[in-house]
C-alpha positions as CSV (number, residue, x, y, z in Angstrom):
1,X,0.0,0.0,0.0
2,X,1.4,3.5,-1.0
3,X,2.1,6.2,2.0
4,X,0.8,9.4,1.6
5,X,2.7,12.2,1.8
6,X,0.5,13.7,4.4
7,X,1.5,10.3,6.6
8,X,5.1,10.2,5.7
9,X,5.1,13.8,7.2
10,X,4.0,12.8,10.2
11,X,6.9,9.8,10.8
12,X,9.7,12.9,9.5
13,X,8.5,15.4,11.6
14,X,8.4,13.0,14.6
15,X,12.1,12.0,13.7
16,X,13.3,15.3,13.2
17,X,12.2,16.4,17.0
18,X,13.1,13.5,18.4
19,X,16.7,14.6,16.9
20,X,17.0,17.4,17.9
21,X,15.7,17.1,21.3
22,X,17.3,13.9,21.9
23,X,15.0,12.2,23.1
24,X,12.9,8.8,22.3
25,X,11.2,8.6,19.1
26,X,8.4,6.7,20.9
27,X,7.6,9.6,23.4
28,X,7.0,12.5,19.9
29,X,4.6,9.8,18.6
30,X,2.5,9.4,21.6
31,X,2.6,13.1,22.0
32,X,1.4,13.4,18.7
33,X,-1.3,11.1,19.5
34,X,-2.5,12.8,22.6
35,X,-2.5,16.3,20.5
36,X,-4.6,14.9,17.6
37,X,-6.7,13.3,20.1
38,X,-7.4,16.8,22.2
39,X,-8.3,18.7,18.6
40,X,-10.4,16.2,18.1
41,X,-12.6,15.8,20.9
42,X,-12.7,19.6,20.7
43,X,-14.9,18.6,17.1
44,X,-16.8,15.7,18.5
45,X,-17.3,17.6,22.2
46,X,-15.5,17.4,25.3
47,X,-16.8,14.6,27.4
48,X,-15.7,12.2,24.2
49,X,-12.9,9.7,24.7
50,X,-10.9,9.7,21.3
51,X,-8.5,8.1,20.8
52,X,-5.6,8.4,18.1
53,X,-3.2,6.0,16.8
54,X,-0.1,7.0,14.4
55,X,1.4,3.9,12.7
56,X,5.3,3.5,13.4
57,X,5.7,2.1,9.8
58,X,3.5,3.5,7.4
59,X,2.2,7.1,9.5
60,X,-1.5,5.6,8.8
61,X,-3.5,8.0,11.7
62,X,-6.7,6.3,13.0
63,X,-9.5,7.9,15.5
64,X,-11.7,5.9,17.4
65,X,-14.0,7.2,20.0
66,X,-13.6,4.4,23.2
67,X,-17.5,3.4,24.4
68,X,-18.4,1.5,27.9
69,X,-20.6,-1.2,27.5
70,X,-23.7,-0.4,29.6
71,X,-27.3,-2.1,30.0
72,X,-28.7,1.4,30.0
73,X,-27.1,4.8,28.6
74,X,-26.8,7.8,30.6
75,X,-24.1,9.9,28.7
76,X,-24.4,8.9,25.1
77,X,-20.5,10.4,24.8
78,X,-19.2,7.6,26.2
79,X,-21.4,4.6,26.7
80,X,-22.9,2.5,24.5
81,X,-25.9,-0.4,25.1
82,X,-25.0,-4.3,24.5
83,X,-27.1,-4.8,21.6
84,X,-25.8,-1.4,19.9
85,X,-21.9,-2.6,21.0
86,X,-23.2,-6.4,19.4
87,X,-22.7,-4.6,15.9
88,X,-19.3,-3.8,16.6
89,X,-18.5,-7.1,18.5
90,X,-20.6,-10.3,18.6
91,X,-19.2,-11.3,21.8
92,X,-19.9,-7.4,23.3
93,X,-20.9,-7.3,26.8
94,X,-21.7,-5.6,29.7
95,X,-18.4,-3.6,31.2
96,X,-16.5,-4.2,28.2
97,X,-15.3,-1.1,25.8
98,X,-15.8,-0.8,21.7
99,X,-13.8,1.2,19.9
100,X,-15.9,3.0,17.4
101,X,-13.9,4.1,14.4
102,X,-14.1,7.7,13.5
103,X,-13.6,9.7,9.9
104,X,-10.6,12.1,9.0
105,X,-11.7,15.8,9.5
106,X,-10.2,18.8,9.3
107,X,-8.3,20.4,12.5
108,X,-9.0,24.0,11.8
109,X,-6.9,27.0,13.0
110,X,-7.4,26.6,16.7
111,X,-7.9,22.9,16.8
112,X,-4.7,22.9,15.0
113,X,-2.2,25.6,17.4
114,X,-4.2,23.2,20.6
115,X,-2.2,20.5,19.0
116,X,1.0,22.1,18.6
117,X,0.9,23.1,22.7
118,X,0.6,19.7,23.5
119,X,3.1,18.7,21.5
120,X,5.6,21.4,22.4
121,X,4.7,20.4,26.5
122,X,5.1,16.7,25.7
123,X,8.1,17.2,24.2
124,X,9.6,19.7,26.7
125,X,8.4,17.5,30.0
126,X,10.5,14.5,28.3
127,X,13.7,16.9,27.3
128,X,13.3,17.9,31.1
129,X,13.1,14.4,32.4
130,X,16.3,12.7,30.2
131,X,18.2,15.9,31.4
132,X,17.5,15.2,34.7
133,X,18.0,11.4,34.2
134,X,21.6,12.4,32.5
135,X,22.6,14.6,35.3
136,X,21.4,13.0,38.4
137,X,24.2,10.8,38.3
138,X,27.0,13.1,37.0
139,X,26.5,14.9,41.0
140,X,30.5,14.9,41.6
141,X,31.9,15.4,38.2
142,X,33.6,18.4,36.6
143,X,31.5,19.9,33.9
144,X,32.5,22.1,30.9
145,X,30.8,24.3,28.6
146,X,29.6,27.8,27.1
147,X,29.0,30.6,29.5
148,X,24.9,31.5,27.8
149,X,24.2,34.6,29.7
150,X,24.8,36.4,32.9
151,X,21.9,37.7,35.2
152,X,22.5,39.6,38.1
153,X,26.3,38.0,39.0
154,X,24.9,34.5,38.1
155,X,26.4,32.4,35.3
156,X,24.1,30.3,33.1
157,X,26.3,27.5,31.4
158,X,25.3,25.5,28.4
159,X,26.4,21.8,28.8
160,X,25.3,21.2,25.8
161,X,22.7,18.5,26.5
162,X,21.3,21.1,29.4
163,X,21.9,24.3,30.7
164,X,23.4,24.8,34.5
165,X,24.0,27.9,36.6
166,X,26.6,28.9,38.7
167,X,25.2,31.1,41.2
168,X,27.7,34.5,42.4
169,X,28.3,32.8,45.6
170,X,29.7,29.5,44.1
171,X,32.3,31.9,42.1
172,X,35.5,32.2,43.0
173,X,35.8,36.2,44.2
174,X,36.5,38.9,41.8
175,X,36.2,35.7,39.1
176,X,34.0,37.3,36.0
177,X,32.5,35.4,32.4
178,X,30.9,36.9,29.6
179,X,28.9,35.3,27.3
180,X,31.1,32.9,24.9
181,X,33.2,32.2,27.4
182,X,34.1,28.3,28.4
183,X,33.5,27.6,32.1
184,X,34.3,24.7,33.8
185,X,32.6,23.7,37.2
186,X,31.7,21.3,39.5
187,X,28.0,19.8,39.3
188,X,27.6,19.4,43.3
189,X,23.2,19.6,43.3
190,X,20.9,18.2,40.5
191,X,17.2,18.9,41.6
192,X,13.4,18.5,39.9
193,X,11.6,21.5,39.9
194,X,8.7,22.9,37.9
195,X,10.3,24.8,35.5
196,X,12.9,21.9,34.6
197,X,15.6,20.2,35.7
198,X,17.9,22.6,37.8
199,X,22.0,21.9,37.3
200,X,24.1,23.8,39.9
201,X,27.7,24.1,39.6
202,X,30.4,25.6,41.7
203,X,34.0,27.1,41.6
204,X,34.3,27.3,45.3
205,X,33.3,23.4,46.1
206,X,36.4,21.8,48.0
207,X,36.1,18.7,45.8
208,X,36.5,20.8,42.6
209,X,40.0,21.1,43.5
210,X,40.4,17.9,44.6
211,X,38.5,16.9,41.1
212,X,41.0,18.8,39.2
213,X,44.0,17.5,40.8
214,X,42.3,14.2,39.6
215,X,42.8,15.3,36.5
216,X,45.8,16.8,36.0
217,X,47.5,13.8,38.2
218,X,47.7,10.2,36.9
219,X,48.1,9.1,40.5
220,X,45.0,10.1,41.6
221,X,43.4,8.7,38.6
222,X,44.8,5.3,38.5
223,X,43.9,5.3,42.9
224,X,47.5,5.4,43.5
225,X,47.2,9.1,45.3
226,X,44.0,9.3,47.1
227,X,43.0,13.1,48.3
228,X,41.8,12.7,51.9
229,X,40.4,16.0,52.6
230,X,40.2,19.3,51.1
231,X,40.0,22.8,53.0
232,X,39.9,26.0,50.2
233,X,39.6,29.8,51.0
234,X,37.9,30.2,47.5
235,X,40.6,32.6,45.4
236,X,43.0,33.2,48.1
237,X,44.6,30.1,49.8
238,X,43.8,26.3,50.0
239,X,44.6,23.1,51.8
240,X,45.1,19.6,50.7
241,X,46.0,16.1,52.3
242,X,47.0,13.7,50.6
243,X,48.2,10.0,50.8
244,X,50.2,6.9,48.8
245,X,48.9,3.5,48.5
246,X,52.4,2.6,47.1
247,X,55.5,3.9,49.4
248,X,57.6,4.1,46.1
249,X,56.0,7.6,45.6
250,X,55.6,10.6,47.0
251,X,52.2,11.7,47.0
252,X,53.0,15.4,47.8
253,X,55.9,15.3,44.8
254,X,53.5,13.5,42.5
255,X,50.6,16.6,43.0
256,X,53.2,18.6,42.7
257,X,54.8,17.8,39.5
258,X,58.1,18.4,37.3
259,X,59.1,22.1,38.2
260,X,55.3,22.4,39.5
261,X,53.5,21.8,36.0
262,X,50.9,19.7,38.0
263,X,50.0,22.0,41.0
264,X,50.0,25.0,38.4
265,X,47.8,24.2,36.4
266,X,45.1,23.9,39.3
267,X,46.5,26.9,40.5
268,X,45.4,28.9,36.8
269,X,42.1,27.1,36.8
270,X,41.3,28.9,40.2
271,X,42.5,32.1,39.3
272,X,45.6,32.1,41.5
273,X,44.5,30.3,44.3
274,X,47.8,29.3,46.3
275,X,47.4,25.6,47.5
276,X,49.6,23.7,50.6
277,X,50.0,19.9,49.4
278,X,50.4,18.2,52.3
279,X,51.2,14.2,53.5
280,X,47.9,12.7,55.7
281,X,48.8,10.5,58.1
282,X,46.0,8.8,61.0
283,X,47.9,10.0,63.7
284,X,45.7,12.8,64.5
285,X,48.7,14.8,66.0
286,X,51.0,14.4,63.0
287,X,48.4,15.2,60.7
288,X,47.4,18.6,62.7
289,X,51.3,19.2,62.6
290,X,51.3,19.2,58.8
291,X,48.3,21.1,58.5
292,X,49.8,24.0,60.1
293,X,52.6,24.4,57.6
294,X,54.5,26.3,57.0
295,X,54.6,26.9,60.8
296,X,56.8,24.7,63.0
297,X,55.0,23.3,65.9
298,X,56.9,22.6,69.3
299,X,54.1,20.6,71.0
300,X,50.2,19.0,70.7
301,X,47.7,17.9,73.4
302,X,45.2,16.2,72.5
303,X,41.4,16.4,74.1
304,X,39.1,13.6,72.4
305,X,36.5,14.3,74.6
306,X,35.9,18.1,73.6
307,X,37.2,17.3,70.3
308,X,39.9,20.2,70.7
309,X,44.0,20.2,70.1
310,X,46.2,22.7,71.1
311,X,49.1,23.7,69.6
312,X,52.0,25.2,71.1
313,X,54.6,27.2,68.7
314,X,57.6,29.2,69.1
315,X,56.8,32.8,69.9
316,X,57.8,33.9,66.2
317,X,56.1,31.1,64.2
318,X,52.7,32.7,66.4
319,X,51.7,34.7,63.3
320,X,53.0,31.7,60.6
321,X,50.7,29.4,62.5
322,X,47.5,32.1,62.8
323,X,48.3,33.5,59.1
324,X,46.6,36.4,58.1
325,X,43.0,36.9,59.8
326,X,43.6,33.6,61.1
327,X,43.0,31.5,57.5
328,X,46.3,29.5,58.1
329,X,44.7,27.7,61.6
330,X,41.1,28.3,59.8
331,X,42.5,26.1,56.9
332,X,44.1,23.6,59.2
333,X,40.8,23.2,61.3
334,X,38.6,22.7,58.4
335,X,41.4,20.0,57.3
336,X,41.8,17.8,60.3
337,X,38.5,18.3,61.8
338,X,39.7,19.2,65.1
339,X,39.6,22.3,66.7
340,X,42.7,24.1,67.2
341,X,44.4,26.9,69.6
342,X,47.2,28.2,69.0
343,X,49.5,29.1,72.0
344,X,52.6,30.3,72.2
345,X,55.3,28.6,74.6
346,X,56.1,31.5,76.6
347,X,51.5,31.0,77.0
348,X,52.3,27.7,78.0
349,X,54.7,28.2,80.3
350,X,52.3,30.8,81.7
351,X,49.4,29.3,81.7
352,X,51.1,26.2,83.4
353,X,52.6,28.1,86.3
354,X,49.3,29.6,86.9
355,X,47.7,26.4,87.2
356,X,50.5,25.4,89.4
357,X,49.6,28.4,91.6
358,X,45.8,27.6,91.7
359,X,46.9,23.4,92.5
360,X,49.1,25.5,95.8
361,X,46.4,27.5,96.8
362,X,43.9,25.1,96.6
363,X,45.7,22.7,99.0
364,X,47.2,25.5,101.2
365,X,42.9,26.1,101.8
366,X,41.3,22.7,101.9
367,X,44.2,21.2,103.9
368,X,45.1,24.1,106.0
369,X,49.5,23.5,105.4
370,X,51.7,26.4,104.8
371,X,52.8,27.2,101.1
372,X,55.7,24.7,101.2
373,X,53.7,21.9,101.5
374,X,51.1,23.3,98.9
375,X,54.3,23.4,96.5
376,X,55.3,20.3,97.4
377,X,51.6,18.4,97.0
378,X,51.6,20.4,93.8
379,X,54.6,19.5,92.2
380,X,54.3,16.0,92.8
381,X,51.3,15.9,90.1
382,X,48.1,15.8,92.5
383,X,45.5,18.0,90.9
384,X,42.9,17.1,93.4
385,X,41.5,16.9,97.2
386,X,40.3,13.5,96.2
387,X,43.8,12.5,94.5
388,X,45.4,12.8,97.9
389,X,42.6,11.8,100.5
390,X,42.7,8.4,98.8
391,X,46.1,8.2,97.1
392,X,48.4,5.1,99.3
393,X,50.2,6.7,102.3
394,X,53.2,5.6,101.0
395,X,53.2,8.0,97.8
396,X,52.6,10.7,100.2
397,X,55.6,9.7,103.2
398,X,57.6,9.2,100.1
399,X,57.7,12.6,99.0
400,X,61.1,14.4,100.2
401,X,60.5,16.0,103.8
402,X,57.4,14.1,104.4
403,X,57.5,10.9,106.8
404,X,54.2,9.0,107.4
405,X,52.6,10.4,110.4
406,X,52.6,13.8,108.1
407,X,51.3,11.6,105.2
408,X,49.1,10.3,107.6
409,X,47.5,13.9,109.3
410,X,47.7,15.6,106.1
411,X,45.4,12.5,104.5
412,X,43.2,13.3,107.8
413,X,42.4,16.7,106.9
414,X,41.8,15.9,103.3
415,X,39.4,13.1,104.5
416,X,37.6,16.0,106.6
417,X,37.9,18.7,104.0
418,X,35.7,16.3,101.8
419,X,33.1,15.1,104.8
420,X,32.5,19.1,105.2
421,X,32.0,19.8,101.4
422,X,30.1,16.8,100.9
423,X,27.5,18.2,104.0
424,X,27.5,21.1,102.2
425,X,26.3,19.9,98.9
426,X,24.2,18.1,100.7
427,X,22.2,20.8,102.0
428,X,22.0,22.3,98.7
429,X,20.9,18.8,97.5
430,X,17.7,19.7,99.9
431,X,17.4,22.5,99.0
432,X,16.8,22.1,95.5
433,X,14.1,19.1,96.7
434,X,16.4,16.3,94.7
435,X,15.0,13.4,95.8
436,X,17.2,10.8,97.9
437,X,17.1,8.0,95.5
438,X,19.0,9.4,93.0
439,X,21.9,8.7,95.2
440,X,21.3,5.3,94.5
441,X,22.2,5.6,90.7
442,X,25.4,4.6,90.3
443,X,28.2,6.8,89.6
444,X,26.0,10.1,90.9
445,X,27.4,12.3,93.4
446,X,26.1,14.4,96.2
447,X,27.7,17.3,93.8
448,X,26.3,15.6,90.7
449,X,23.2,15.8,92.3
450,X,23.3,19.3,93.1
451,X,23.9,20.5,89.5
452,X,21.3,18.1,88.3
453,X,19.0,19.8,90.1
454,X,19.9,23.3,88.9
455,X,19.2,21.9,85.6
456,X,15.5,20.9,87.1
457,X,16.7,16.8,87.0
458,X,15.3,16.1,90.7
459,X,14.4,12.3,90.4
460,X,15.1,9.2,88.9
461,X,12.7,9.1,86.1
462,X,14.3,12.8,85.5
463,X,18.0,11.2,85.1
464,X,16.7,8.2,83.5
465,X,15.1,10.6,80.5
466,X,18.3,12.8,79.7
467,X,20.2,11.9,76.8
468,X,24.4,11.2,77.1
469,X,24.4,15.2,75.7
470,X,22.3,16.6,78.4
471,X,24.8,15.5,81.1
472,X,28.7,16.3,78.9
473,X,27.4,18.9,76.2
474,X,28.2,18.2,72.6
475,X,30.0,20.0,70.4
476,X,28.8,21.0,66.7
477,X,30.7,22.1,64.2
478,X,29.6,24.2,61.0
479,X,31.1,25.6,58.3
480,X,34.5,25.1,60.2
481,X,33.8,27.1,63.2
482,X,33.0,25.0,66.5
483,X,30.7,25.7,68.9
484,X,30.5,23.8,72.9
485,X,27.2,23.2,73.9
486,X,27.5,23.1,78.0
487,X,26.2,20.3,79.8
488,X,24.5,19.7,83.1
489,X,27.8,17.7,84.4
490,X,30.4,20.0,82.9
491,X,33.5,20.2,85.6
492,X,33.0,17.0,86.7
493,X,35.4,14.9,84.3
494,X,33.3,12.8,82.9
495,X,34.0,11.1,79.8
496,X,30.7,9.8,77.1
497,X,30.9,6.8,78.4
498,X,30.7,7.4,82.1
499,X,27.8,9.8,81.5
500,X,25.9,6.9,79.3
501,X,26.2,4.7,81.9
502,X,24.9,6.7,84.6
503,X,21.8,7.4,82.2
504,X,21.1,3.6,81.9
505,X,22.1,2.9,85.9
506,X,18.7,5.4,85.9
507,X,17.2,3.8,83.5
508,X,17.7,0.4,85.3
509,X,16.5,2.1,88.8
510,X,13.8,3.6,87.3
511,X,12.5,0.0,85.8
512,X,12.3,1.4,81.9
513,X,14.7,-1.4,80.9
514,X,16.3,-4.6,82.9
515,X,19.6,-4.6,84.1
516,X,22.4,-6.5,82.1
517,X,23.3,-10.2,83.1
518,X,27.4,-9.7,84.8
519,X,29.7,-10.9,82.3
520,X,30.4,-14.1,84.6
521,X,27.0,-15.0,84.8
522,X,26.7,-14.6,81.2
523,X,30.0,-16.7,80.2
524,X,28.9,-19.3,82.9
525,X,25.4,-19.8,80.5
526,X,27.1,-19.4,77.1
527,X,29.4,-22.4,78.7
528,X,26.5,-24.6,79.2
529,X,24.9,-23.8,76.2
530,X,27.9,-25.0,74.3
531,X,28.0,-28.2,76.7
């Protein structure tokens, strides 16, 4: 059978947009059909179920209106008796649906532009989803392509297959494109919206560095290198760690490159950005060591618990180690993950004699001995009124000028200092109507229970509903500046796990949950269970 040319038009226009558009022949054809199928029903009435069918081989367009087999019509548009469907279909019956051919006719003007909105919507909704399908999963790549327009300090980007927009805050400062321009970017945000498929890029994102380093090193490529964390003051100074899977090669020397080809080339992509290349290494104090560089670092202390390292320095590497408004320890922060202070020795020292002062005074108070013996308590490493009250008696005679009946007076008074406190807080305990059980809960103090019930935890059930936070604090940490959250127990050296097991001791006390097996009884059955 010949093919008109009216039907061969149809097949070549539905190629042609399906071209252009990239996208699935299949999906132009049945929004073709659904366009034909709205100008129709706006000749044969609204309430009409037409149906239209394009051939995929020959471009042969059939209309049919679709009829629901009733036993009696209500709305003539789209039902149809049994013995009327019969005529169509012998074997016609009741909830069935006959398709009842329909002639060719012509669309008219407005019947006509109907059809070409549907189209055009059709079409654009499935441009809009296989953009979104394409770049979903590109979400961590590097991007290139033709700066479109500029609106207000943001960069619209044509990808060629999409368009993407780097917003002015995901610019590197002072960075400007006009239009022609090439751009390349990194897609970090792919999102569904109304209007289309929306690709962000940015210039500032930490992994675009790391991303182009990938690039320009085969290292990092083949997984030889592997970049461990990234730190970048966009346009002005950046930080990266990175390590060696094979101890034949440097990593720093392999970023770098012959005569810095590698490390330059980064450096021109991000307008000048200067960049430290540093070695990681999983000892948390080496690693906050190298992140300080250039700055040589004379000492590190380490405090897991608050999440917090300080650094002590030569007094003239202070400023190397700050840097300028303090983006050299900013940098080094955002690398390791830790916070950082900086201290000077001659702070150190300082701050170490003061503590030694307040450690003298402290005794020289509680235990009612002269300053000597204050120095002396001091010096040997006691910190506390507790330390010494319960320390051996031999520690004590064997300090030099002590014997034991002065180790044994002086663990007297320490003994009574701590009865006469302890009365105290009790008081205030009572005061504060904190009820007496909640000295049952092990691990909780008369003083514990004093600032619990500052912090309105007065019972039990109270304790038993804080969280491990409530009692320590927690510290959260946002775009690289930490903040300490207080805690109810703060002062009272307490690590996360001490404070989570005083919450379930009040858990156990208050009957929410049932107290663990010991490990011995537990052994003893897994034993027998075995036997």
């Amino acid at each position: 059978m010949a093919v008109s040319a009216n039907r061969l038009e149809l097949l070549q226009i539905a190629d042609a947009v399906a071209r252009e558009k990239s996208i699935d022949r299949q999906i132009v054809i049945d929004a073709m059909q659904d366009a034909i199928a709205k100008a129709a029903r706006s000749r044969y009435g609204a309430e009409t179920d037409v149906h239209a069918e394009i051939n995929t081989k020959s471009g042969e367009l059939r209309l049919a209106r679709h009829l629901q087999v009733v036993d009696l019509v209500e709305n003539g548009a789209v039902e149809i008796t049994v013995d009327e469907a019969k005529r169509h279909n012998p074997a016609a019956q009741v909830g069935d649906v006959i398709a009842d051919p329909l002639p060719p006719f012509d669309f008219g003007r407005i019947a006509a532009q109907s059809a070409k909105q549907v189209i055009v919507q059709k079409v654009r909704e499935a441009e809009r989803d296989r953009q979104y399908d394409e770049y979903k999963d590109r979400i961590g790549e590097i991007v290139n392509g033709a700066v479109k327009r500029v609106e207000y300090g943001n960069v619209f980007v044509d990808l060629g297959r999409g368009e993407a927009i780097i917003r002015r805050d995901e610019m590197i400062p002072r960075e400007t494109f006009k239009v022609g321009d090439r751009a390349r970017a990194y897609v970090y945000d792919v999102r569904r919206e109304p209007r289309g498929p929306q690709i962000f890029l940015s210039r500032t994102h930490p992994q675009f560095m790391a991303k182009l380093f990938g690039q320009e090193v085969p290292e990092i490529y083949d997984g030889i290198v592997e970049v461990k964390a990234v730190a970048r003051d966009p346009g002005s100074r950046a930080k990266i760690a990175v390590i060696s899977r094979d101890s034949s090669i440097d990593p720093v020397g392999a970023c770098v490159g012959m005569r810095g080809s590698r490390v330059q080339a980064v450096v021109g992509e991000l307008q000048g950005e200067k960049i430290d290349i540093i070695p990681w290494s999983p000892d948390v104090a080496t690693f906050v060591v190298n992140a300080l560089q250039p700055a040589e670092v004379a000492k590190v202390v380490l405090d897991e618990e608050a999440d917090k390292i300080e650094v002590v320095v030569p007094d003239e590497q202070l400023s190397l180690a700050i840097g300028r408004r303090g983006q050299n320890v900013r940098l080094a922060s955002q690398l390791t993950g830790w916070d950082i202070d900086i201290l000077t020795e001659a702070e150190e020292s300082e701050r170490r004699q003061k503590e030694f002062v307040q450690r003298t005074e402290l005794f020289m108070n509680a235990l009612n001995v002269d300053e000597t013996v204050g120095q002396l308590l001091a010096s040997e490493g006691f910190r506390s009124v507790e330390e010494v009250a319960y320390v051996e008696p031999s520690e004590l005679s064997s300090i030099e000028g002590f014997d034991e009946d002065t180790a044994a007076e002086i663990q007297n008074r320490a003994q009574e200092h701590l009865a006469a406190v302890e009365a105290e807080f009790d008081e205030k305990r009572k005061a504060l109507g904190v009820e007496d059980e909640l000295r049952d809960v092990e691990g909780v103090s008369t003083a514990m229970m004093v600032a619990l019930g500052e912090n309105d935890v007065k019972s039990v059930e109270d304790l038993a509903g804080c969280a491990t936070d409530d009692l320590v604090g927690w510290t959260e940490r946002k775009d690289g500046e930490t903040t300490r959250h207080s805690g109810y127990l703060d002062g009272f050296d307490l690590s996360r796990q001490d404070a989570e097991a005083i919450v379930m001791a009040a858990r156990v006390k208050a009957g929410w949950i049932e107290a663990p097996e010991p490990e011995a009884e537990a052994e003893t059955e897994a034993e027998e269970s075995q036997v």
